[in-house]
Structures are given as structure tokens and as C-alpha cells.
SERO-4910 file (N, C-alpha, C, O; in steps of 0.05 Angstrom, whole numbers):
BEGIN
 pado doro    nc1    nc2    nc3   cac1   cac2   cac3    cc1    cc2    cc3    oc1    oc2    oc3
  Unk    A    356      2    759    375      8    738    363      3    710    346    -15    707
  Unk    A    373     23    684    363     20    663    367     -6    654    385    -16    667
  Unk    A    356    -27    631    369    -38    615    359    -32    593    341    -15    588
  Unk    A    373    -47    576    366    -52    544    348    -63    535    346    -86    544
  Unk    A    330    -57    518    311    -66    520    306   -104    499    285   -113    489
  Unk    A    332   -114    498    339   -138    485    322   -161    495    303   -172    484
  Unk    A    334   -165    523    323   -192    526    296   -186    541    287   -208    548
  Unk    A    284   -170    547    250   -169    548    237   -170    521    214   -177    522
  Unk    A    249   -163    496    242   -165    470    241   -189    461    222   -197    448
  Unk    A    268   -208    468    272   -232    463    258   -249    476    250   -270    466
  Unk    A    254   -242    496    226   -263    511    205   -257    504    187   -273    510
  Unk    A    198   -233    490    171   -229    481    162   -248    467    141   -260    466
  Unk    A    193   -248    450    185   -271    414    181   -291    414    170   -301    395
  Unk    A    190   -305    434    203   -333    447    171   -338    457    160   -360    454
  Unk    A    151   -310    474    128   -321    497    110   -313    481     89   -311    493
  Unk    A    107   -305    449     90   -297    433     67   -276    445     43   -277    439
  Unk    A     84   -254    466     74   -234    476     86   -207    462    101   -207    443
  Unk    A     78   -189    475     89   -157    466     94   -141    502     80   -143    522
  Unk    A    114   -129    496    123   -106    515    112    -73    505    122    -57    489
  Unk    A     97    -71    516     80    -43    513    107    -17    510    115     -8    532
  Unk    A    116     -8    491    134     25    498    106     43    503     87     43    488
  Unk    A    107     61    529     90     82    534     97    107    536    104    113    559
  Unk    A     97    129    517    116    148    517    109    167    540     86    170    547
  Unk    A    131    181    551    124    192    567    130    219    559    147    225    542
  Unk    A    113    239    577    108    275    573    120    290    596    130    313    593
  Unk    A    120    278    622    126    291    642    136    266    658    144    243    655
  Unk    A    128    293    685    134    275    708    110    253    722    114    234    738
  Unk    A     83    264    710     63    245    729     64    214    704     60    191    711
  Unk    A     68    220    680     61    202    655     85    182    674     77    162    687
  Unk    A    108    189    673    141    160    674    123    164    706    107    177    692
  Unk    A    113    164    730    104    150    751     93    132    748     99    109    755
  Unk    A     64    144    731     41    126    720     50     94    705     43     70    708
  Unk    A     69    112    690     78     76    677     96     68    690     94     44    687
  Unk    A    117     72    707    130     60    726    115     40    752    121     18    760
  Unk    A     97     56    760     86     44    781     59     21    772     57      1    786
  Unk    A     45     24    756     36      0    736     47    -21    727     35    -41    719
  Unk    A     75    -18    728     93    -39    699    103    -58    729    101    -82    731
  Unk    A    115    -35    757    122    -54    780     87    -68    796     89    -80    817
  Unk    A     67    -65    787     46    -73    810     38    -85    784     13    -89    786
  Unk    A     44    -92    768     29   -119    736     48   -131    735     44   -149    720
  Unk    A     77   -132    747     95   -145    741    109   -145    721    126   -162    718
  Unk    A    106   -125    704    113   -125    674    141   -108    662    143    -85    671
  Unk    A    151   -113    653    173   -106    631    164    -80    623    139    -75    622
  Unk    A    184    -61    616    158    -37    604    186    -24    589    210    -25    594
  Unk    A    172    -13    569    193     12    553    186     34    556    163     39    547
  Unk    A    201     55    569    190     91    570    200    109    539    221    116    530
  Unk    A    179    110    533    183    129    497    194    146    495    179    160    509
  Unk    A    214    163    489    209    199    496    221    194    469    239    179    459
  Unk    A    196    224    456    202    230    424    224    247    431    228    250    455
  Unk    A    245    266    405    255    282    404    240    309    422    250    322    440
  Unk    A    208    312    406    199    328    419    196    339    445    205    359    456
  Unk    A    179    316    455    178    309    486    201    306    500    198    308    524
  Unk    A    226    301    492    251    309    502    269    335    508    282    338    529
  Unk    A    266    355    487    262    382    490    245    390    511    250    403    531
  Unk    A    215    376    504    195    393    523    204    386    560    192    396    579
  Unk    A    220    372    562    220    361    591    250    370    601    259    359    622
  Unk    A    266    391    586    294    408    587    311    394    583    331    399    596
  Unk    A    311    365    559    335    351    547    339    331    561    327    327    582
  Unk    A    361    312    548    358    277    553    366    281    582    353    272    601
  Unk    A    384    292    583    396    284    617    375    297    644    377    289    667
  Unk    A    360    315    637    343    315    651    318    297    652    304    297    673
  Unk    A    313    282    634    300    259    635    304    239    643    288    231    659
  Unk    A    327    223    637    348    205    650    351    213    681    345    197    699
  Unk    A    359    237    684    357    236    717    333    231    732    330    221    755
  Unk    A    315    241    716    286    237    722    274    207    728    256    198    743
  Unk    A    292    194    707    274    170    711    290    150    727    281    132    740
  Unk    A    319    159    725    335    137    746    330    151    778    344    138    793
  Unk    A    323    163    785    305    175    810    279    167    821    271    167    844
  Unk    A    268    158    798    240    147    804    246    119    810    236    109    831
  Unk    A    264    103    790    270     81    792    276     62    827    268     42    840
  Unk    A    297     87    826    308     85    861    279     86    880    269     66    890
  Unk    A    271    108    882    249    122    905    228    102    902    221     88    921
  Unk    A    219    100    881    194     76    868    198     49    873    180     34    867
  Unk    A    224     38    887    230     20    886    225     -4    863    216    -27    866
  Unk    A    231      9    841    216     -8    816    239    -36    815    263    -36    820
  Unk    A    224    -54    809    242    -86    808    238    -96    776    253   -113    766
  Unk    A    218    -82    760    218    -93    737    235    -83    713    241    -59    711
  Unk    A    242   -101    695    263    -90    678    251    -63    655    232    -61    639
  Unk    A    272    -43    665    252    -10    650    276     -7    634    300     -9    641
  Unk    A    260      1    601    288      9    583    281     38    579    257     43    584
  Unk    A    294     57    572    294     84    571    304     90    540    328     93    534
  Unk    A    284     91    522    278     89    493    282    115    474    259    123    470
  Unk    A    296    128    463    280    146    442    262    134    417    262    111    408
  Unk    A    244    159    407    226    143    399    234    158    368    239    181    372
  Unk    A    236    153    345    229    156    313    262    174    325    254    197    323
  Unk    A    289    176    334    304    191    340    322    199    310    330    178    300
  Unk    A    329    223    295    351    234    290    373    213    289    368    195    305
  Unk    A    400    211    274    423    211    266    429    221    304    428    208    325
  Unk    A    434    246    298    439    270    315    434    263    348    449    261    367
  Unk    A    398    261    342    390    256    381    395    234    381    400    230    405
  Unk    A    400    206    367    414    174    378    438    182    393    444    174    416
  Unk    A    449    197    378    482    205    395    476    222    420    491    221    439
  Unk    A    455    238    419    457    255    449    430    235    464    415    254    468
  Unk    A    422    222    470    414    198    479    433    175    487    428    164    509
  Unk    A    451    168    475    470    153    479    482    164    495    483    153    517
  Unk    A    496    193    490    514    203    509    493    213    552    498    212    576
  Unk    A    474    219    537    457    230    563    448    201    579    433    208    597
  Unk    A    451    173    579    448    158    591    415    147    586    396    145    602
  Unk    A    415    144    565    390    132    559    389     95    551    414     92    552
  Unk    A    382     74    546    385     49    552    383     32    527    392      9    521
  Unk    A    362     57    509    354     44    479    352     66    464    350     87    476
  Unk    A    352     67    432    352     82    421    338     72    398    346     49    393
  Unk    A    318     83    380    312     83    356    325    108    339    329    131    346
  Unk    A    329     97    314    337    110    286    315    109    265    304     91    253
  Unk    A    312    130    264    281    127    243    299    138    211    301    161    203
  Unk    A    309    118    200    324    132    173    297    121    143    298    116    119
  Unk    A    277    122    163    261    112    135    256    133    111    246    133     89
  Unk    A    268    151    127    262    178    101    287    186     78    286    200     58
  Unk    A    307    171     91    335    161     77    333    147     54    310    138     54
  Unk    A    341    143     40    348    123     13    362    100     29    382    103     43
  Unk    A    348     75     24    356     49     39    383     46     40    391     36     61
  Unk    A    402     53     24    428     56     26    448     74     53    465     68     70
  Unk    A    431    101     42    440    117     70    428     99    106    439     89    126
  Unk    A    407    103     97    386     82    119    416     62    133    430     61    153
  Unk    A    414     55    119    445     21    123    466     36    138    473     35    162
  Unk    A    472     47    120    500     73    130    496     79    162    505     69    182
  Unk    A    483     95    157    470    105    191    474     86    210    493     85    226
  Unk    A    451     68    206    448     52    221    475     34    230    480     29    253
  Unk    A    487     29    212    511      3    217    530     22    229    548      8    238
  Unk    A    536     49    234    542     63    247    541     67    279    555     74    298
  Unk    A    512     56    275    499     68    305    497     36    321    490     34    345
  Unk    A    503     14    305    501    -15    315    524    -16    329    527    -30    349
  Unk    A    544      0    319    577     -7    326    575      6    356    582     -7    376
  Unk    A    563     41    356    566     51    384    546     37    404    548     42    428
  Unk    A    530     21    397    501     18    411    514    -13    431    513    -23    454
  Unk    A    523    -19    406    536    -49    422    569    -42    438    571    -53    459
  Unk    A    578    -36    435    600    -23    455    584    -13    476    593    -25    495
  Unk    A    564      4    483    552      7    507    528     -8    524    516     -3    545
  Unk    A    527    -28    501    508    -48    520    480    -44    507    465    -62    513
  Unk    A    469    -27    494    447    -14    488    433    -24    460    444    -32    440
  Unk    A    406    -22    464    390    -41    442    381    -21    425    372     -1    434
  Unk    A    384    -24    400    372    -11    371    353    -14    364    347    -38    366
  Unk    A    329      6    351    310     -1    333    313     11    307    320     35    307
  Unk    A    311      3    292    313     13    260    282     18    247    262     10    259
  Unk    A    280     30    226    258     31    216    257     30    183    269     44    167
  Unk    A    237      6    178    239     14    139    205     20    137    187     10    151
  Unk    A    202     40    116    179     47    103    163     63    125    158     53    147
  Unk    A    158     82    119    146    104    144    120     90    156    109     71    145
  Unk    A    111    100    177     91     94    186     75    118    194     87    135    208
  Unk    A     36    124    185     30    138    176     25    166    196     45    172    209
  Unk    A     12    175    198      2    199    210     21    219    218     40    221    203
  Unk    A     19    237    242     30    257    244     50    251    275     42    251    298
  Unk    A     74    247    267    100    240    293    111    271    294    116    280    272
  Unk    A    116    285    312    124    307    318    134    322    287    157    327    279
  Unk    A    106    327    272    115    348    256    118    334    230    118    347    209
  Unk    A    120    308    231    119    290    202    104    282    190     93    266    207
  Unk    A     89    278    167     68    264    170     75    251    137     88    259    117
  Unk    A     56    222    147     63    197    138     42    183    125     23    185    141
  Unk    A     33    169    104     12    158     94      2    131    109    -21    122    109
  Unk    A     25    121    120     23     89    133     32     61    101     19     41     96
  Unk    A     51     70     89     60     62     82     62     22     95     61     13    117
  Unk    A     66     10     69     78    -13     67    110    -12     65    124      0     49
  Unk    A    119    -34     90    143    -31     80    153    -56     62    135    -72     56
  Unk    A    187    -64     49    189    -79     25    206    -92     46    225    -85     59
  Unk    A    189   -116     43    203   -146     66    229   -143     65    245   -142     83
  Unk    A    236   -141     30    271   -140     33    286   -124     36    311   -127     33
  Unk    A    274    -99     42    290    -68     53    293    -91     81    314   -103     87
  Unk    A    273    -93     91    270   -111    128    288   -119    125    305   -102    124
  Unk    A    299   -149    120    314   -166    111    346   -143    114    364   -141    131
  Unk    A    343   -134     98    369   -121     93    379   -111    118    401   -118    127
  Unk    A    360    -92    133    360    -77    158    372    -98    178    393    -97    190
  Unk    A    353   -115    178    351   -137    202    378   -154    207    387   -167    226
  Unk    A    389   -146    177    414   -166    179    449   -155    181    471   -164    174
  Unk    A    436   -131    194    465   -114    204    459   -122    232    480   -124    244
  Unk    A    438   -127    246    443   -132    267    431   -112    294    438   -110    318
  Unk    A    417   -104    284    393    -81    302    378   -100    308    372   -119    294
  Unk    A    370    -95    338    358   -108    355    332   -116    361    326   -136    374
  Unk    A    311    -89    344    277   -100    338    279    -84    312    298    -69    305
  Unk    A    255    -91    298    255    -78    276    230    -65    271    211    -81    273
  Unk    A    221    -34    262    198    -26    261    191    -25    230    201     -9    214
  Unk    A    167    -48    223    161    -35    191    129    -34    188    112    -48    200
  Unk    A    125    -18    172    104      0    157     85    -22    154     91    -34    133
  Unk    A     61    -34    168     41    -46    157     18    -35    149      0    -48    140
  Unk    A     17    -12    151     -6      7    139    -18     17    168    -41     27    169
  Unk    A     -2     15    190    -10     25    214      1     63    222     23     72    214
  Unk    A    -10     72    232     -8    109    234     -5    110    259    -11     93    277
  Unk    A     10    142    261      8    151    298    -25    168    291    -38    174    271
  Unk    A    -26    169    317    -44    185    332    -80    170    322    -85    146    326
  Unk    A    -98    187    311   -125    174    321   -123    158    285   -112    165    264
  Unk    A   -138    138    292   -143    126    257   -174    140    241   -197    143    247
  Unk    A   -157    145    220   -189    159    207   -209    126    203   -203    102    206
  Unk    A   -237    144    193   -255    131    193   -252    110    167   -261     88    169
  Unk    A   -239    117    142   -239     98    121   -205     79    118   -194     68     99
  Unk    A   -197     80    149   -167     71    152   -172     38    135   -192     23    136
  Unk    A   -153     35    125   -161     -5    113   -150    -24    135   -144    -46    128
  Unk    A   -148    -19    157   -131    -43    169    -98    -43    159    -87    -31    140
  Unk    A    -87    -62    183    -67    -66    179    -56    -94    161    -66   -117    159
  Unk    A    -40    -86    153    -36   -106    124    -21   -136    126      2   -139    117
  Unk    A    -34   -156    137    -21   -178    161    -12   -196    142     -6   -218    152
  Unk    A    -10   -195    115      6   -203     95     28   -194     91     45   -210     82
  Unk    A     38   -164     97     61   -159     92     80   -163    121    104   -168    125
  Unk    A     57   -157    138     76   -167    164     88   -201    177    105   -207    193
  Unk    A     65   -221    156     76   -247    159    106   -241    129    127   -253    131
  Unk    A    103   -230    116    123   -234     97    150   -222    108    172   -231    102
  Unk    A    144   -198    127    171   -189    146    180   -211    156    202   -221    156
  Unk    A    156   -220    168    162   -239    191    182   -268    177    199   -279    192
  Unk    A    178   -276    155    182   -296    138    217   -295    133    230   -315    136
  Unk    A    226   -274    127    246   -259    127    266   -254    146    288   -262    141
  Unk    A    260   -238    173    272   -236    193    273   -251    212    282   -244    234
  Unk    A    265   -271    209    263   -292    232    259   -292    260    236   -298    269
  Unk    A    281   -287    277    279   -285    304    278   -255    318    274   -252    342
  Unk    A    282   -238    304    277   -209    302    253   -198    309    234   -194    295
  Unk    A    258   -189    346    223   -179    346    216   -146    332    224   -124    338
  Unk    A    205   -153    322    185   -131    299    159   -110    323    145   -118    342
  Unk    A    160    -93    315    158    -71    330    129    -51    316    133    -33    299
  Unk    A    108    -57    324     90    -35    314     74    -11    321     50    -15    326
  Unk    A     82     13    321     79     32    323     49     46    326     32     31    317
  Unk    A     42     61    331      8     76    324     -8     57    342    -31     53    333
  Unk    A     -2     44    363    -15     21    369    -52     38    385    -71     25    394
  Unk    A    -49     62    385    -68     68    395   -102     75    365   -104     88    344
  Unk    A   -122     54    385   -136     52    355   -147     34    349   -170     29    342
  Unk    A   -115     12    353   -124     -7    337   -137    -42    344   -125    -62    353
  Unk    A   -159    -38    337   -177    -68    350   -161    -87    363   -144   -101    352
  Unk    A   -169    -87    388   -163   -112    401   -153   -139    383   -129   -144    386
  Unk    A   -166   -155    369   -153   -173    354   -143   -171    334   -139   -191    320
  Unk    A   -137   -149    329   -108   -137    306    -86   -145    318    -70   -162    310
  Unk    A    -86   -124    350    -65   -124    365    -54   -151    367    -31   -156    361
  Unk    A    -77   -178    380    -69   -202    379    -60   -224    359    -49   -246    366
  Unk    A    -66   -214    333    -60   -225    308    -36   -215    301    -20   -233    295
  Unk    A    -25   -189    299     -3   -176    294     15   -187    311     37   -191    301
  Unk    A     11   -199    349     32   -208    360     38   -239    353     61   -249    354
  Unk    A     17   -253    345     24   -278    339     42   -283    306     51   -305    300
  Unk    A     45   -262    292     58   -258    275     87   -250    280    103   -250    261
  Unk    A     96   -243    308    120   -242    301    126   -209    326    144   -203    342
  Unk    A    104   -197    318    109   -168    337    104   -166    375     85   -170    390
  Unk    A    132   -158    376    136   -161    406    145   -140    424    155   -143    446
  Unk    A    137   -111    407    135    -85    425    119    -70    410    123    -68    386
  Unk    A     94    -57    425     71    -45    415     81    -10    425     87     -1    447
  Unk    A     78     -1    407     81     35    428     53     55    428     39     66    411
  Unk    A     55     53    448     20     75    456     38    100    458     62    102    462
  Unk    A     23    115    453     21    146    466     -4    164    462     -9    179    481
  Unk    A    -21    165    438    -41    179    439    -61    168    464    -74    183    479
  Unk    A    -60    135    465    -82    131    475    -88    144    503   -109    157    507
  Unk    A    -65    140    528    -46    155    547    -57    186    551    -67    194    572
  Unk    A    -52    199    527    -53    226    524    -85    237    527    -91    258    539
  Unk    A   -112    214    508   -133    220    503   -150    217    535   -168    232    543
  Unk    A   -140    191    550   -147    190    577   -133    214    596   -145    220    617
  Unk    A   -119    221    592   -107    242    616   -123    266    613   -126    281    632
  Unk    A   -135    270    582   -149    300    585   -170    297    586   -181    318    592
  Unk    A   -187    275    580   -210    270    590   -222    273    615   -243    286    621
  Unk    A   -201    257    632   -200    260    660   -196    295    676   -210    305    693
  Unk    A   -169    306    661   -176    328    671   -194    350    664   -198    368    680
  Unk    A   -205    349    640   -230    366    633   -257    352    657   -274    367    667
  Unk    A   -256    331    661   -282    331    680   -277    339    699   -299    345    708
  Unk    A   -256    345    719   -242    346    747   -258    378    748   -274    387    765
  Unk    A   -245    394    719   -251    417    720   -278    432    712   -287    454    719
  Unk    A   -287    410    694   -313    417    684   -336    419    714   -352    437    719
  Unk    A   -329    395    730   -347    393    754   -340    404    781   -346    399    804
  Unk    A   -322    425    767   -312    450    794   -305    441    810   -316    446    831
  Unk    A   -282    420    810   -271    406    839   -251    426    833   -249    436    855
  Unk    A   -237    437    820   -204    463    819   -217    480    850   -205    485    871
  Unk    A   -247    487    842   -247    502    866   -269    512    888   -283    531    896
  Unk    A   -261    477    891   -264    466    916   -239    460    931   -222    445    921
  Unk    A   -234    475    962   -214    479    980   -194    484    960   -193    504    945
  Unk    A   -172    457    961   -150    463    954   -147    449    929   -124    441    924
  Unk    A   -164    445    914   -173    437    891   -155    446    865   -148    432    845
  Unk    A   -149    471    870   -126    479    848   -105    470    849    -92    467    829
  Unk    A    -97    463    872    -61    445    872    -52    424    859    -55    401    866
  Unk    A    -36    438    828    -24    418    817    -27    383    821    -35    367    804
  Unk    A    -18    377    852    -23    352    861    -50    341    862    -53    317    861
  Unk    A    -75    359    862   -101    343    866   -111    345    843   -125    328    834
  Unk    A   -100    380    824   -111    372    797   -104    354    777   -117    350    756
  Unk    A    -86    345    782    -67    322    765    -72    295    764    -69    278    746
  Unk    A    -80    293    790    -87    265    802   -108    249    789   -106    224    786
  Unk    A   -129    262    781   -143    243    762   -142    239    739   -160    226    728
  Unk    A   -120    249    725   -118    245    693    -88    220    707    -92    196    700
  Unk    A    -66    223    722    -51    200    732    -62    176    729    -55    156    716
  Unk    A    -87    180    751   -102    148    756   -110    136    723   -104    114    715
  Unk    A   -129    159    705   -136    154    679   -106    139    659   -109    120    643
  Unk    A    -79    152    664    -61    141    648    -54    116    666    -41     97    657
  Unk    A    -60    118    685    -53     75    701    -72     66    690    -62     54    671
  Unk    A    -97     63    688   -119     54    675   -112     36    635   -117     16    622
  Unk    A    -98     63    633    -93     67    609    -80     37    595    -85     21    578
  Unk    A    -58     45    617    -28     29    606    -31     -4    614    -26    -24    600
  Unk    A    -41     -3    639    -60    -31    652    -65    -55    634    -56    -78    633
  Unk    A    -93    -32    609   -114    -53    600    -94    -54    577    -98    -75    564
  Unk    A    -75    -39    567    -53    -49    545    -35    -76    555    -37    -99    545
  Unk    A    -22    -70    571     -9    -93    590    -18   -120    587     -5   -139    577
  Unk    A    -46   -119    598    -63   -135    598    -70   -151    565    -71   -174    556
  Unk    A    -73   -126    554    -84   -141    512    -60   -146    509    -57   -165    494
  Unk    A    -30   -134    522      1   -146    498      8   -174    517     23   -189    505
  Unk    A     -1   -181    541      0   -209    555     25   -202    561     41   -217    550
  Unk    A     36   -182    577     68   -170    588     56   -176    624     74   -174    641
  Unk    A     37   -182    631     31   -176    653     46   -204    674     42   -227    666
  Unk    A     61   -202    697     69   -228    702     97   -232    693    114   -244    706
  Unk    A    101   -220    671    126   -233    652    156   -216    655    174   -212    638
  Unk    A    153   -205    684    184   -189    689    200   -204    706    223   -196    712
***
């Protein structure tokens, strides 16, 4: 069964670990991290952007998707079912399609509207049991179609956010989606102890996590952040894997073209993937 993704968050903050969100694209990606998160023992969040929600024929086909796996998979560890940077608009058709968590990305709002929205979406989120993420100050690169500098966010936009009562909070430390350019400055672990300073028991949530050095990741969680979200990294192993499958003419060999055998080694590459994350956010053990 879905939950919320609260009190795996709340033990994150409490075990000065992180819960990996791994967004998912299909049907082999939510196996891959399902069946990883139950054989590491771990807590896990499934991502699905707006985009990747469309691309998979809308929330309730996903939702069915994943409460099916849940069953058949016999999964025992606690799985929250997330949108990721979501719309005003898709929080509500997420909510309604049976999804477990929701993010509101109103950072492109005027902090006022931002509030509005949100204290909106706290009221339906908590009537159904379901955990919120909010977002202040964008975070950089390119999220389905947006693109972002990696912004700093202003501790007291946080503060403000944090204190309607949303459940993790995502802000801007100078971290980006997708690959980091070569003259990226790091992430800005001054503004994230000053969130941190601010919101107190509020686990803080950082985004773009694919990229970024091993003891970033670990410095950023001892600060306070207690859900990391991959997806490029996921994405860059799955096609790696299947460009060699194909490059070294196994498609055709026998039955080599079947979906099922060509798939299979970019699968094993996204367990791999999600594993050695598991492993750097210290989620492993902790369901």
C-alpha cells in the first residue's frame, strides 16, 4: 500500500540520512526501483514529473501500475507515489488519481501567490492523509521544458513556506536538474545551513542530485536534507547499457530483439543505479 511520504522523511531527519525519490519513465524503471528499495530494505519515493505522467497515459494509469507491482512484488517497504515540480492543476489530478505525495512547484509565483496555492493544497493534502512538498527559489537546469539558473533561495521565503505546514521543503542551493556544466560553483552549504537554521525540524529536500560529489551529497544531508531526487543519473545508465546490448549485436542474436531481453540490461544498469544512491543517502536497512 501507498504511503505518505512523512514519517520516512521524519526518520530521515531524526537518522541524519536521506530517502532517495527515483523518478520513474515506465514500466521496467518503478520494477527496478521497487525491487531494489524491497532487497536494501529501504524506504523509497517514486518521482513521476507532469511529463512522464502524460508519457505513461496519465496519473491513474500509473497509480494502477504501481499499486500492482506493489501487490505481485510483494514489496514490504514503505513506497510513496510522488509528483515531481507538479502544477496548481496536476496536484489536484494526482490527488484525485490516487497518488500518496504531491509537490507544488510555485517558485515561479510571487511568494504571496506561492503561500496562496500552497495553504490551499495543505488543507486538501491533510484531509487525505498525504504529504506536501513546496518549493522556494527555482532550481537550475532544464525540468520538463523549464529552465532554471540554480538559483539561491531567501531562508525567509523558507521560513515563511515551512510555516504553513508542508511537509519537506525544496530550496534552491545553487543545485540544477540534469548533467552539471563544467564551470558549475558547487552547492551553496551556507545558504542551506541558513534554511536549515530557520526551519528546524523540516526535512529539506534537494533536487538535481545527479552529479553531485559524493561528499556534497553527505555534507548537504548532515545539514538538514533528507530526500535526494535522481533521475538523470537512472536515465544515463539505462542507455548506456542499452546502446552496448545493441552496439555488440546481441538484438540479433536468436531472440535477442524481444523487448524482454533487450530491456534487461539497461533494468539491471538502473538497480545498479539506484543501489549505490541508497547506499551514499544511508536509506539502506532503514524501512
Amino acid at each position: 500500500m501507498l504511503v505518505s511520504a512523512k514519517e520516512m522523511l521524519t526518520k530521515a531527519k531524526e537518522g541524519h540520512y536521506a530517502v532517495g525519490q527515483f523518478n520513474i519513465n515506465n514500466l521496467e524503471w518503478t520494477k527496478a526501483v521497487l525491487l531494489t528499495a524491497e532487497e536494501l530494505k529501504s524506504p523509497v519515493i517514486l518521482g513521476v514529473s507532469e511529463g512522464a505522467g502524460k508519457y505513461m497515459c496519465g496519473y491513474k494509469t500509473v497509480v494502477g501500475m504501481v499499486n500492482g507491482m506493489l501487490e505481485s512484488l510483494k514489496i514490504t517497504v514503505p513506497v510513496a507515489l510522488h509528483l515531481d515540480h507538479g502544477s496548481y492543476d496536476g496536484c489536484l489530478a494526482c490527488i484525485d488519481a490516487g497518488f500518496s505525495s504531491v509537490m507544488f512547484d510555485g517558485s515561479h509565483y510571487s511568494i504571496e501567490e506561492n503561500i496562496a496555492k500552497t495553504t490551499e493544497l495543505i488543507k486538501i493534502t491533510r484531509e487525505k492523509g498525504m504529504s506536501l512538498e513546496a518549493e522556494v527559489g527555482s532550481i537550475g537546469g532544464e525540468e520538463d521544458g523549464v529552465i532554471g539558473m540554480g538559483e539561491c533561495a531567501d531562508p525567509d521565503e523558507c521560513k515563511m513556506i515551512a510555516d504553513l505546514g508542508v511537509t519537506m521543503l525544496a530550496a534552491g542551493i545553487g543545485n540544477i536538474h540534469g548533467k552539471y556544466p563544467e564551470n558549475w560553483a558547487g552547492l551553496s552549504f551556507e545558504t542551506l545551513d541558513a534554511i536549515q537554521k530557520k526551519t528546524g525540524a523540516m526535512p529539506l529536500v534537494l533536487h538535481g542530485g545527479t552529479g553531485i560529489p559524493a561528499d556534497m551529497i553527505k555534507k548537504a544531508i548532515s545539514l538538514g536534507v533528507s530526500k535526494i531526487n535522481v533521475n538523470t543519473e537512472c536515465q544515463l545508465s539505462f542507455a548506456a547499457a542499452t546502446r552496448k546490448y545493441i552496439e555488440e549485436g546481441k538484438d540479433l542474436v536468436g531472440k535477442g530483439f524481444d523487448p524482454r531481453k533487450l530491456l534487461a540490461p539497461g533494468f539491471e544498469a538502473i538497480k545498479a543505479t539506484v543501489k549505490e544512491k541508497m547506499e551514499l543517502f544511508g536509506s539502506v536497512g532503514k524501512a
